[in-house]
C-alpha positions in Angstrom: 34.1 199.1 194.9 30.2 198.8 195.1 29.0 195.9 198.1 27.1 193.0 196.9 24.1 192.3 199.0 23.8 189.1 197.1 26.7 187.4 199.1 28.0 187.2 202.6 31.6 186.0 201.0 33.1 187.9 198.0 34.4 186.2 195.1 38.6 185.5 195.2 40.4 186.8 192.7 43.6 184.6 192.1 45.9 185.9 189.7 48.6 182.9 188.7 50.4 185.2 186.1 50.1 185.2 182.6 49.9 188.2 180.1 46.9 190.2 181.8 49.8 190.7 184.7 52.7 192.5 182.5 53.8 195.3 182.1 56.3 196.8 179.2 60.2 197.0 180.5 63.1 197.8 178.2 63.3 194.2 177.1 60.1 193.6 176.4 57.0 192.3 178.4 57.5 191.4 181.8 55.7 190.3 185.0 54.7 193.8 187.0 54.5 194.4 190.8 51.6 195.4 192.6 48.9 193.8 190.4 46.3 194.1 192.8 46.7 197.9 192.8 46.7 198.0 189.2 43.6 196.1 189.0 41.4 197.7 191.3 42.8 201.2 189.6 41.6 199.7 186.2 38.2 198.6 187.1 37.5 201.6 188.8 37.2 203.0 185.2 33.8 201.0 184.2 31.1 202.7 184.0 28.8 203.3 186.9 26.3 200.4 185.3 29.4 198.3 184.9 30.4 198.8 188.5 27.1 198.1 189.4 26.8 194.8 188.3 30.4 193.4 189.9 30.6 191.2 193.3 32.4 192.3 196.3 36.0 190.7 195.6 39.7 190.1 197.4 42.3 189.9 195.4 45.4 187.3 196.2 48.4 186.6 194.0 49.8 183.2 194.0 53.4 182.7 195.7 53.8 180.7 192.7 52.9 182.0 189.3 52.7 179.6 186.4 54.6 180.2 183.6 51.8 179.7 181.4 54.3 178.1 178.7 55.9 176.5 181.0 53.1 174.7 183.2 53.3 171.3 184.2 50.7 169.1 186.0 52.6 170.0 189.3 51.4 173.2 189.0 47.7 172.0 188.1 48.0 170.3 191.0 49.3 173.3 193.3 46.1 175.4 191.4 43.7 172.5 192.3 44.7 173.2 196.3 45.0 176.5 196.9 41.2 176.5 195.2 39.8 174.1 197.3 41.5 175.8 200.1 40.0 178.9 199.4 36.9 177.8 198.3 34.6 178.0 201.6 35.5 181.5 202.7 34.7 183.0 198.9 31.4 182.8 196.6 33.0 182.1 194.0 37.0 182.1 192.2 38.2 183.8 189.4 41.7 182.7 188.2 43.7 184.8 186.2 46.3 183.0 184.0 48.2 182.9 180.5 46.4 181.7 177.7 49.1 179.9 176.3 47.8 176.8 178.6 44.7 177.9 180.4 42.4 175.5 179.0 44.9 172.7 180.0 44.4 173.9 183.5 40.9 174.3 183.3 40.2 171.1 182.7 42.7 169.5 185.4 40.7 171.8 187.5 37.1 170.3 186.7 38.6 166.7 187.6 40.2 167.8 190.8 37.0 169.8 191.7 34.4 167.6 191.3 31.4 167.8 193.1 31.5 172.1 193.0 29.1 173.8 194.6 30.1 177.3 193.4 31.7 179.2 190.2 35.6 178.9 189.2 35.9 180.6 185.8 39.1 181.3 184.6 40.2 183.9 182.4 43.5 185.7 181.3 43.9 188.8 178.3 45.9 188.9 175.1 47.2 191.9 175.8 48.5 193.3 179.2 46.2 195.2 181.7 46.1 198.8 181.1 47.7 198.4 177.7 45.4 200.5 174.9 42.8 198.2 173.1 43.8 195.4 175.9 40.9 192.8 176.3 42.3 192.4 179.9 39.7 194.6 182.3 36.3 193.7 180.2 37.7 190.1 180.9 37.8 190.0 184.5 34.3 191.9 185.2 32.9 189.6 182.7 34.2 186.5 185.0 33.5 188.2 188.0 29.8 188.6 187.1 29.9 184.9 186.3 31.8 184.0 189.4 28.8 185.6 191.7 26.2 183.4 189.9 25.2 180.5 192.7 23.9 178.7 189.6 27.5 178.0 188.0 28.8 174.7 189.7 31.3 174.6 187.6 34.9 174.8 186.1 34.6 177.8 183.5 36.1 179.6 180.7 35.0 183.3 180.5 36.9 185.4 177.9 35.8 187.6 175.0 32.3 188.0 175.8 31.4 184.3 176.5 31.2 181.6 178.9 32.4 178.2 177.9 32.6 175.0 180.2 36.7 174.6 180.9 36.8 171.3 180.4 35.1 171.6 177.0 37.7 174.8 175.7 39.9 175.1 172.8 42.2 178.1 172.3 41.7 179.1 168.7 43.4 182.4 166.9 41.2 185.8 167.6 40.4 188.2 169.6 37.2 185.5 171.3 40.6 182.9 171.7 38.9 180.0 173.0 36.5 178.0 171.9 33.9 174.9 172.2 33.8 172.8 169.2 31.3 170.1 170.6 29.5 172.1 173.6 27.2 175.4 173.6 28.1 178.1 175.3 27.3 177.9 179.2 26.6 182.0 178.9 27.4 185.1 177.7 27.2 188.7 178.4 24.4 190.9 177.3 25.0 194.7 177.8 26.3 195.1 181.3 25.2 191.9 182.3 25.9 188.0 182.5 23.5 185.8 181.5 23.6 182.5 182.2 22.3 179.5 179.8 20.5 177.5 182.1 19.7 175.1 179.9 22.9 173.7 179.9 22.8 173.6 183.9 26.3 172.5 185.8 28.1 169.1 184.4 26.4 165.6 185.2 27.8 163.8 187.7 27.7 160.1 187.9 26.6 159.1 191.4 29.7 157.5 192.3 31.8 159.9 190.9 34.9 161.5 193.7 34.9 164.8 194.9 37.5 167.3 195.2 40.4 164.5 194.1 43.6 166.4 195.1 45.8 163.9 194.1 49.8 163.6 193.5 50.8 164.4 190.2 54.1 163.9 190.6 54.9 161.1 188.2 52.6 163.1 185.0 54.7 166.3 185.8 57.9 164.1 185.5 56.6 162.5 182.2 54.9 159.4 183.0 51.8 160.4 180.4 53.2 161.0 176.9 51.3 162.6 173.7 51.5 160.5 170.1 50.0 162.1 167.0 50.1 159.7 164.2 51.9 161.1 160.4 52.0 159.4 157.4 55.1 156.8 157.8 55.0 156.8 161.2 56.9 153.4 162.3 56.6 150.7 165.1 59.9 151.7 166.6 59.1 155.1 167.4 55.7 154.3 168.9 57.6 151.7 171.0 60.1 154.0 172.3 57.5 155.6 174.2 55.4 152.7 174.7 58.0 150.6 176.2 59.6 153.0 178.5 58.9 152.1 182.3 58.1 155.2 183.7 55.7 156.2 180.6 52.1 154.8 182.4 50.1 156.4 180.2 49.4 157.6 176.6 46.8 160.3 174.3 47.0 158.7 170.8 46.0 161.6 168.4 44.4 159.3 165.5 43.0 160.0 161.9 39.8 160.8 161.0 37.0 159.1 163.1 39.4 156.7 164.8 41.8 155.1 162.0 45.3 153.8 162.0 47.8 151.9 160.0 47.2 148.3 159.8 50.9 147.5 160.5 51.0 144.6 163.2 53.8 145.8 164.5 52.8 148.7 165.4 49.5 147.4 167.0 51.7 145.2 168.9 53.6 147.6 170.1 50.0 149.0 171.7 48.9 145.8 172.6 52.1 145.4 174.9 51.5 148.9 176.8 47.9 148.1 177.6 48.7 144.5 178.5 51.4 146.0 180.9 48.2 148.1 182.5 49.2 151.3 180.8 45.9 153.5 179.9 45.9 154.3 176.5 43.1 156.5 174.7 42.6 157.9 171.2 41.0 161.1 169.7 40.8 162.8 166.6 43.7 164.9 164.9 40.3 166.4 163.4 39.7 169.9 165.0 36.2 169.0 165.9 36.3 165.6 165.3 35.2 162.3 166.9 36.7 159.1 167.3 34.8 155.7 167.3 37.3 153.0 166.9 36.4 149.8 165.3 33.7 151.7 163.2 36.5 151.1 160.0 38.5 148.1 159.6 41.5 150.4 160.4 40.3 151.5 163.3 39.9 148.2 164.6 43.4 147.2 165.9 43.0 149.9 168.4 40.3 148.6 170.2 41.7 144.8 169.6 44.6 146.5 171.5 43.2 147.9 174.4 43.2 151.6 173.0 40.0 153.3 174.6 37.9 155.7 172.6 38.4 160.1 173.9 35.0 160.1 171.8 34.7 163.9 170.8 36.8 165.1 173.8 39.6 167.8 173.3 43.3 166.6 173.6 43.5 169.1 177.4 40.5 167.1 178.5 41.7 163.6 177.9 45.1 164.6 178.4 44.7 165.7 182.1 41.7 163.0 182.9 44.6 160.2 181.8 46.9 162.0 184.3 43.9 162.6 186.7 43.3 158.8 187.0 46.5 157.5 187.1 47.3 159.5 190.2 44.5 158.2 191.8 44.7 154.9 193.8 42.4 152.8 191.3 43.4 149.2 189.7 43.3 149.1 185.9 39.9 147.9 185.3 38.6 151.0 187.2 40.8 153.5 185.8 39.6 151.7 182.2 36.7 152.4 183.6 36.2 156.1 184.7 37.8 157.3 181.7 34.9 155.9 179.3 32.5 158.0 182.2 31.6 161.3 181.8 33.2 163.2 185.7 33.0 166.2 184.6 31.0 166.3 181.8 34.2 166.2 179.0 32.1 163.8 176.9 
């Protein structure tokens, strides 16, 4: 491959599994040895410009691929380390997973990471490496460019031509896959190249916020933050069934609209009890790209009354993981209350 006279370091590859990996076997896909091989093999096919334009690069496969289906916030957590412990010796990382779940681990990567100083864009393929019509290869030079842009301090989603901050992705259906309902792309390729927005400029950092938070997730992997959407008829007693459950310490309420609910008391009470237990409970819209901003309607109301803090416009992986972010952490409940109404990685 081509030297970068940009960089002393190359950019790490780290391929976690996932569908850009597999090969076809008699019973269908399958993980495939010697993807490093493979790779290099594959991307020796670009054009010369292509070439041109890539970083130096290792390549490492994880001793423990994720499942992308499968992923819990044990293996966020495992992710978050092995970056950080790779992260001097390398310009930047590229992490190859399944897209199943990648944006979840995106944006458990931009809390554990805070405070980067280089590029981590992840990336993955709807179809295999090598496969005809696979999006795999034009995928990983387009996050490789990305990844050897100094400018990028950041936890990033390259995939289908574009560059979207992780901690603001979607997955949606189509070939593009991912998406950013309430944040412009951070850059996107332009002929052979990767151009990056600069007005949007790395995520803004409070000046107290951690950095590189590595902490045990432990208790979110063995359920201790639980997922409620709302449906017409929902009643008190399943709410409480979660909510009352000692080892649940945490809950994403997936509302209506901007922020409504029913007016049953009980229900509310049920809500009430968890936060008054010092259990962190947010909301967000079921709404696609929607908002939340409770107490703006009377049914809204109750949740704030009961402790339930706004998510604002932030997607269900970004509050989801920052609810399992801060309860790992060794903050009291005022704190933890908090950080999650703050902007660490710029998620709202």
């Amino acid at each position: 491959m081509p030297s970068s006279t940009s960089f002393e370091r190359p950019v790490l590859i780290l391929y976690v599994g996932g569908t850009i990996g597999m090969v076809e076997t008699s019973r269908g896909l399958a993980p495939g040895a010697d993807f490093s091989h493979r790779l290099r093999t594959a991307l020796a096919t670009l054009s010369p410009a292509c070439l041109a334009s890539l970083p130096d690069f290792v390549v490492r496969e994880s001793a423990h691929p994720i499942d992308s289906s499968s992923a819990t916030p044990h293996d966020w957590q495992r992710l978050g380390s092995e970056i950080a412990a790779a992260l001097p010796e390398h310009a930047g990382v590229v992490v190859l997973h399944g897209t199943d779940t990648l944006t979840w681990s995106a944006s458990s990567l931009a809390f554990q990471l805070q405070g980067l100083d280089r590029p981590v864009v992840v990336t993955g393929a709807m179809h295999p490496l090598g496969m005809d019509g696979s999006d795999a290869l034009h995928n990983v030079a387009l996050a490789l460019r990305f990844a050897a842009k100094p400018a990028l301090q950041e936890v990033a989603v390259a995939f289908g031509g574009r560059l979207l901050r992780g901690v603001r992705s979607r997955k949606m259906a189509g070939r593009e896959a991912f998406a950013s309902p309430h944040y412009p792309l951070l850059g996107e390729q332009i002929g052979d190249d990767a151009v990056l927005f600069p007005t949007q400029g790395p995520s803004t950092l409070p000046p107290d916020a951690g950095r590189f938070e590595l902490a045990d997730y432990a208790a979110a992997a063995a359920g201790s933050v639980v997922r409620i959407a709302l449906w017409p008829g929902i009643q008190p007693w399943h709410v409480a069934a979660w909510l009352d459950d000692r080892r649940v310490q945490g809950a994403l309420l997936e509302v209506w609209g901007g922020g409504n609910a029913p007016e049953e008391p009980r229900l509310l009470d049920a809500l009430a009890r968890a936060s008054n237990d010092g259990k962190l409970l947010a909301a967000i819209s079921q709404c696609p790209a929607g908002s939340v901003a409770l107490g703006r309607y009377a049914a809204g109301m109750g949740l704030a009354e009961a402790g339930v803090l706004s998510g604002d416009a932030m997607t269900p992986e970004a509050a989801y993981t920052k609810l399992v972010h801060l309860l790992a952490m060794p903050l009291d409940d005022g704190e933890r209350r908090r950080r999650f109404l703050t902007s660490l990685a710029g998620e709202r």
